[in-house]
Backbone as JSON Lines, residues from 0, in Angstrom:
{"i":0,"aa":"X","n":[76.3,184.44,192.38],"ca":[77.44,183.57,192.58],"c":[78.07,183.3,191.22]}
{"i":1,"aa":"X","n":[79.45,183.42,191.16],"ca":[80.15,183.34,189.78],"c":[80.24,181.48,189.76]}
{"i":2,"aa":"X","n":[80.36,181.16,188.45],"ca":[79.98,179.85,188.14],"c":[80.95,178.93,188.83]}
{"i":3,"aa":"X","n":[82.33,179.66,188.48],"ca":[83.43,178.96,189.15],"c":[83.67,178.85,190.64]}
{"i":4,"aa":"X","n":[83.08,179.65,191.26],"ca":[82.32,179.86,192.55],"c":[81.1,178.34,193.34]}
{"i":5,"aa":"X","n":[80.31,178.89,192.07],"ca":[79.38,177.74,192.44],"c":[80.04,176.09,191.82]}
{"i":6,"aa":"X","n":[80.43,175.48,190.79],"ca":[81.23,174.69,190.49],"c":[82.04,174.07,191.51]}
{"i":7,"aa":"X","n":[83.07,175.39,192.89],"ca":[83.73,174.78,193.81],"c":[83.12,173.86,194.86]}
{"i":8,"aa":"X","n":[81.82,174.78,194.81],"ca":[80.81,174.19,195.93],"c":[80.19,172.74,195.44]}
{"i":9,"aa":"X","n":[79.43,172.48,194.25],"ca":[79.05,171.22,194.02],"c":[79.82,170.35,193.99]}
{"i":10,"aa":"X","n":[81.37,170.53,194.08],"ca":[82.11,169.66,193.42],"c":[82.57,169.2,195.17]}
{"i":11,"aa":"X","n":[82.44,170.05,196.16],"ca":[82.56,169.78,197.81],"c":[80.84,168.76,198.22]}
{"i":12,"aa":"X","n":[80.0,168.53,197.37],"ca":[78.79,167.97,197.78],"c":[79.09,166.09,197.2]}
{"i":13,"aa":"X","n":[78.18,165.21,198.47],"ca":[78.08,163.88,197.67],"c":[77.62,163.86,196.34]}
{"i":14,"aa":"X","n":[77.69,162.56,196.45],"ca":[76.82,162.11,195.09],"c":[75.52,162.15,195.21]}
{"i":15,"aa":"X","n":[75.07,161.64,196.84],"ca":[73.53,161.96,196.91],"c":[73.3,163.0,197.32]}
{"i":16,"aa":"X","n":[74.04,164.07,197.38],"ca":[73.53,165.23,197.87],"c":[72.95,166.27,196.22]}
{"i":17,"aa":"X","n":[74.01,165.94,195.32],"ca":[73.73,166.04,194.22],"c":[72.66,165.5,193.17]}
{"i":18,"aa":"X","n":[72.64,164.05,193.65],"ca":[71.51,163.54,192.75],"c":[69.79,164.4,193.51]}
{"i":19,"aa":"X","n":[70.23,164.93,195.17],"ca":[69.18,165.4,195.74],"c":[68.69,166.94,194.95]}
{"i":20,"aa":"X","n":[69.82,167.7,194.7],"ca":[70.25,169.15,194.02],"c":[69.7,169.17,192.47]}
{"i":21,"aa":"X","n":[70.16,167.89,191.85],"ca":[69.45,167.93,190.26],"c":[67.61,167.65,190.44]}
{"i":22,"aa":"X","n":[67.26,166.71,191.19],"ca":[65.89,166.21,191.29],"c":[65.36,167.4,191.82]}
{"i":23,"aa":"X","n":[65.6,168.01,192.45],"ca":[65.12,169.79,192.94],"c":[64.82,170.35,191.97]}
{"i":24,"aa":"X","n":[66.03,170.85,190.71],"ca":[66.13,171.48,190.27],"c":[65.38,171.6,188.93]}
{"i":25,"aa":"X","n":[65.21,170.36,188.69],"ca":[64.34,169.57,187.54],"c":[62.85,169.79,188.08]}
{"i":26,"aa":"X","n":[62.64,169.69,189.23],"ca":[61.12,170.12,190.02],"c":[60.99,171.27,189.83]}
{"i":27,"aa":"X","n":[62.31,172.23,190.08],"ca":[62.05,173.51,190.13],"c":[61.46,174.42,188.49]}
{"i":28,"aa":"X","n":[62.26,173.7,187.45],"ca":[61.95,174.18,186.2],"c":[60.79,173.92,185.68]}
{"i":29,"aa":"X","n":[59.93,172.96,186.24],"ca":[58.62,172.2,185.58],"c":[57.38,172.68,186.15]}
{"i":30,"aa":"X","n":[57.85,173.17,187.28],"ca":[57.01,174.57,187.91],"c":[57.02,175.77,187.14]}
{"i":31,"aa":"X","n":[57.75,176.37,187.31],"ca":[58.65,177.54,186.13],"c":[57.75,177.64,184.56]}
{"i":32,"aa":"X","n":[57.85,176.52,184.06],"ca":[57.44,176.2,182.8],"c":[55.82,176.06,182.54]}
{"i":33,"aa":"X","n":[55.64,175.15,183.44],"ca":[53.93,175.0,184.08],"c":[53.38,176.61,184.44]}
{"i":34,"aa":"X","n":[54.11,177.46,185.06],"ca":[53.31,178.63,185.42],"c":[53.4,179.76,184.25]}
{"i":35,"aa":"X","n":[54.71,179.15,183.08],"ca":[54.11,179.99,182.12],"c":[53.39,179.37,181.26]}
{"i":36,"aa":"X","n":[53.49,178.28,180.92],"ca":[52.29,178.22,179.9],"c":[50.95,178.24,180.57]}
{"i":37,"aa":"X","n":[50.43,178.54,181.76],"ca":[49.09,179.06,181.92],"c":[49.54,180.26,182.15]}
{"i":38,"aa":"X","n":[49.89,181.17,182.0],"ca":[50.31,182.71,182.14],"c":[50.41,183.21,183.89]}
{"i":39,"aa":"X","n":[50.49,182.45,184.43],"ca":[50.55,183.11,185.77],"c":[52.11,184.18,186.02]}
{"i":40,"aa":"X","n":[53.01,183.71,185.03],"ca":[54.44,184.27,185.48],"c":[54.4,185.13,184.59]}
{"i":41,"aa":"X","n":[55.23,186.14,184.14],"ca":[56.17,186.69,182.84],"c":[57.25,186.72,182.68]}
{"i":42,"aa":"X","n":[57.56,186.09,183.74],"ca":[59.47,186.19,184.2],"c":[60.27,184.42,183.4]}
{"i":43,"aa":"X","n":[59.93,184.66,181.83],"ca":[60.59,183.84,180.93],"c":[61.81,183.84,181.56]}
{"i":44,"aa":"X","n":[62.85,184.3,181.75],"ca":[63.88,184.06,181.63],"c":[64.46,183.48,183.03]}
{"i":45,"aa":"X","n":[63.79,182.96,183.72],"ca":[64.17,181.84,185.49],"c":[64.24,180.7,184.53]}
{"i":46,"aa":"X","n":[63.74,180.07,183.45],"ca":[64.34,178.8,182.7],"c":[65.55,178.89,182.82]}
{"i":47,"aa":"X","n":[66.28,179.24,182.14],"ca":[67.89,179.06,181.68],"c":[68.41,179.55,182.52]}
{"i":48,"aa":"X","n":[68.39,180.02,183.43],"ca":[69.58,180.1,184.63],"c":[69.31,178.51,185.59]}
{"i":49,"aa":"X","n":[68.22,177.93,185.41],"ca":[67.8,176.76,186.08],"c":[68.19,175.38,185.41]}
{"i":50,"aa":"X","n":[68.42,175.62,184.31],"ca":[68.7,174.65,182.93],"c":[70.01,174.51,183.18]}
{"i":51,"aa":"X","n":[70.88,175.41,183.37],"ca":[72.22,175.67,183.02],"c":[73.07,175.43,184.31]}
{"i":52,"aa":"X","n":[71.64,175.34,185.76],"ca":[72.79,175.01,187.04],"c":[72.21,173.31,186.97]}
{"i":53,"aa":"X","n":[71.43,173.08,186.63],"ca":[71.19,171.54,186.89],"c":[71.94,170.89,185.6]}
{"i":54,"aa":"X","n":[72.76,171.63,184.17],"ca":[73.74,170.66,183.66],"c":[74.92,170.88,184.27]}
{"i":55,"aa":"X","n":[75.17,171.72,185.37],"ca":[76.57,171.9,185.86],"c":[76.25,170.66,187.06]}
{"i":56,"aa":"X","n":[75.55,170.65,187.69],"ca":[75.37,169.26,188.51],"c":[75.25,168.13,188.09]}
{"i":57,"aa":"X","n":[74.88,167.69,186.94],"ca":[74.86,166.88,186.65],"c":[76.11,166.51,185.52]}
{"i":58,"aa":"X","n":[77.18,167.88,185.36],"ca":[78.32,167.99,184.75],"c":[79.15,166.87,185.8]}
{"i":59,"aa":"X","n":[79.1,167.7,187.24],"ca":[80.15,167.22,188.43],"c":[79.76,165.84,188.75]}
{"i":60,"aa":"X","n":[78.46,165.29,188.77],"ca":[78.2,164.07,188.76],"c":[78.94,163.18,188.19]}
{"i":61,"aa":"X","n":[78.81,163.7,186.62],"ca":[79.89,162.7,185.37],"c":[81.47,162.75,185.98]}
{"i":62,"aa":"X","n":[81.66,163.84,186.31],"ca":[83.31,163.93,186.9],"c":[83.39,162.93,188.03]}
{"i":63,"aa":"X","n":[82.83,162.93,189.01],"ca":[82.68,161.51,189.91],"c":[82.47,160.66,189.21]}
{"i":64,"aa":"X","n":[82.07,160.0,188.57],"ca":[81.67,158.69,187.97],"c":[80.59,158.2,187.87]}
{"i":65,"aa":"X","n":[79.52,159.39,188.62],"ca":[77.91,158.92,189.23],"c":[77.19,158.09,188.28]}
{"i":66,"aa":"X","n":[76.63,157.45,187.87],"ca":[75.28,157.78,186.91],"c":[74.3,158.42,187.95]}
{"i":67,"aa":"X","n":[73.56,159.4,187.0],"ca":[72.7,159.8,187.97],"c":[70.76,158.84,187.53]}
């Protein structure tokens, strides 16, 4: 999905649907991170595509006014 693509879509989601989307996504990386530093993964690079959609949610948040 192209960013501006995905961007249209978060920006069509609540505020709690979003604050639901970042708290995921923040779960999702700490897994990610957790399975490499005990070596179970090698697939370094699922960080930063995960980093980079949870500051775009939490970009569109700030554009609403949220605090998250």
């Amino acid at each position: 999905m192209k960013v501006a693509e995905q961007l249209t879509e978060l920006r069509g989601l609540t505020a709690e649907d979003l604050r639901a989307k970042s708290k995921d996504l923040d779960d999702q990386i700490f897994r990610v991170r957790l399975q490499l530093s005990m070596g179970q993964t090698e697939s370094a690079g699922k960080v930063q595509p995960l980093r980079r959609e949870r500051a775009r949610v939490k970009t569109v948040l700030r554009e609403k006014g949220v605090k998250d």
